[in-house]
Residue, then its C-alpha position, 0 to 999 in steps of 0.5 A: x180655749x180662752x184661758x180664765x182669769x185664774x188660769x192666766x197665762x204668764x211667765x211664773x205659769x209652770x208647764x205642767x199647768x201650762x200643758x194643760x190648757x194646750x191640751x185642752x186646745x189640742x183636743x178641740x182640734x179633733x185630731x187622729x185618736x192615735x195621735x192623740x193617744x201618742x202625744x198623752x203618752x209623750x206628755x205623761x212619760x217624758x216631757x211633764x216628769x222632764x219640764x213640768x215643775x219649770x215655770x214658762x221663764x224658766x223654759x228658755x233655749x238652754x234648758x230645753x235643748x238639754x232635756x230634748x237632747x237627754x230624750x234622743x240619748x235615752x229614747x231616741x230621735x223620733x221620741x225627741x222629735x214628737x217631744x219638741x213638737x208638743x213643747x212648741x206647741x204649748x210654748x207657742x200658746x204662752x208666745x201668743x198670750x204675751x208671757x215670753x217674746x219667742x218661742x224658744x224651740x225655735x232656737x234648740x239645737x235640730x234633731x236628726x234622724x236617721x231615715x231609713x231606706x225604704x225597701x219594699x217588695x219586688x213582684x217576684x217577692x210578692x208572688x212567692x210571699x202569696x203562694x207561701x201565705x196561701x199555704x201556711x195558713x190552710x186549715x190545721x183541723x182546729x175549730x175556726x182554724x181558717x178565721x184564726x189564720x185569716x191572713x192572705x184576703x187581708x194583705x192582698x186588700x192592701x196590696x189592690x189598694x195600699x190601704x194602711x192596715x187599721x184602713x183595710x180592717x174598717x173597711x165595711x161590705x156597704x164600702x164596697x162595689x162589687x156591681x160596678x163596670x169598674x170595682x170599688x172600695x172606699x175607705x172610710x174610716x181606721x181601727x183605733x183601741x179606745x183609751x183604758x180599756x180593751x176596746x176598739x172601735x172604728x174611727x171616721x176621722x182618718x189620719x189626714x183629709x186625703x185618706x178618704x178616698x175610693x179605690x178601683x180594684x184590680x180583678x184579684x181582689x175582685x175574685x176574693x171579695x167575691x169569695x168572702x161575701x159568698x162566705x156565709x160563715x164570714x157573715x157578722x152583725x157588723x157588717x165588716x169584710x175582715x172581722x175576728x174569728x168571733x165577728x168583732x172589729x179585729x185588732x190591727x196590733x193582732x194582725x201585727x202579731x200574727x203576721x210575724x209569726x206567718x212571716x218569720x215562717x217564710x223568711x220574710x222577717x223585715x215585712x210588716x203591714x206598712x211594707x206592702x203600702x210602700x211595695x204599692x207606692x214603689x211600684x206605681x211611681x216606677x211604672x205611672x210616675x210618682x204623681x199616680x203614686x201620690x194619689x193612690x196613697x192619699x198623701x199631700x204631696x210627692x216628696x212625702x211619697x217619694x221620701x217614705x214610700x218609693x224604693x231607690x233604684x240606686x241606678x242612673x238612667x242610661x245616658x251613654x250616647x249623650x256622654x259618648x260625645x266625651x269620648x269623641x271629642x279626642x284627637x286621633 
């Protein structure tokens, strides 16, 4: 968006006159939806109520770093990390138009964060965590009991694949293979909510290029595809192979809510959705090598994979005859 004369970029330009103009640019990008909505919320909640009355002179090193340091003390680092994000991003606008000589983000102070260790399921936990899944979620009598507790079929896709949760819920029947020597599913698309409403609707635009991709399926997930696509009751206008009980596009944040309920049943509180993509990566890159990894879950590069996906071992490679060479260099 090239800014008309009356929305002319200059240092007198408060930021919140300034955000919009970003935003506007932003937008035609065609970002992720959630992404998106994430920024809104950012833009609306903290930085516009924290920085929006300063004019572009006024937003210089100092009284940024006290506002993003204000934002990590009451909202924490990541929140402050998004937050310096979207500012720079719009002082970068006001850097390129002439109405300040750098951006100042560039001199705030780092923000860090604290990563946490990536933990994820050994296959023994993954056994035991079907088993246990397959039995919670029986029929309990109740009309469309086993829709409403349709749960193992959805983590075992993402287990054959590493699929993300919205992912595994777009999927379509026309996005699988079932006819093929070897098995496939394509993931095409994610589950947003539509801003505003209730709504969702299923987002063509992944997260990233790579999350486009075709997976080959091991037979289990073979073997319950089979079984779901045989399922009359299971049929829906929209044709997807994880609908609601009711045929709808079912909410990821539902699944959320309903796999903490299954999970703290179990013993399995520290297990989310996402753990079972990262269970995938970690045990890939033991077993393949963190390049096959880094393929199966689409991601740009290793160090993303091996940073957030891949468990440490915390145990050195056994390397005892090569250092026993220490050991017999002592005279007797």
């Amino acid at each position: 968006m090239i800014p008309t004369n009356e929305d002319e970029i200059g240092p007198e330009m408060q930021l919140r006159e300034l955000s919009r103009i970003w935003w506007a640019e932003f937008e035609d990008l065609g970002r992720a939806a959630n992404t998106s909505k994430r920024y809104r919320e950012l833009l609306d909640t903290h930085i516009l109520p924290g920085t929006g009355e300063l004019t572009i002179r006024e937003a210089n090193v100092n009284s940024l770093d006290r506002f993003l340091k204000t934002i990590r003390t009451n909202s924490g680092a990541t929140t402050a990390k998004m937050c310096k994000t979207i500012l720079s991003g719009m002082l970068s606008l006001a850097t390129r138009h002439g109405a300040i000589s750098a951006n100042p983000l560039r001199e705030v102070a780092k923000i860090p964060i604290v990563t946490k260790e990536v933990r994820a399921l050994t296959l023994e936990e993954v056994i035991a965590l079907r088993k246990g899944v397959y039995t919670w979620q029986q029929p309990s009598g109740r009309p469309n009991g086993l829709h409403e507790k349709d749960i193992l079929d959805v983590v075992d896709i993402m287990l054959a694949t590493g699929a993300r949760i919205g992912e595994a819920l777009a999927i379509h029947w026309t996005d699988v293979d079932l006819e093929a020597e070897k098995p496939t599913v394509t993931v095409n698309g994610t589950v947003i909510k539509i801003k505003g409403t209730s709504g969702l609707q299923i987002q063509d635009h992944l997260k990233s290029s790579n999350s486009r991709q075709r997976y080959f399926l091991p037979s289990f997930a073979v073997e319950m595809l089979r079984k779901r696509q045989a399922d009359t009751a299971r049929t829906n206008d929209l044709g997807l192979v994880f609908a609601s009980s009711v045929g709808t596009i079912r909410d990821p944040n539902g699944f959320r809510k309903q796999w903490r309920e299954v999970r703290e049943a179990l013993g399995y509180d520290w297990v989310t959705p996402h753990t079972f993509r990262k269970s995938v990566g970690t045990i890939l890159a033991n077993t393949q090598g963190i390049a096959a990894a880094t393929a199966q879950l689409g991601h740009s590069n290793e160090k993303i994979t091996s940073k957030h996906y891949v468990q440490k071992t915390h145990e050195a490679p056994d390397n005892t005859e090569v250092l026993q060479a220490f050991g017999r260099s002592q005279a007797k």
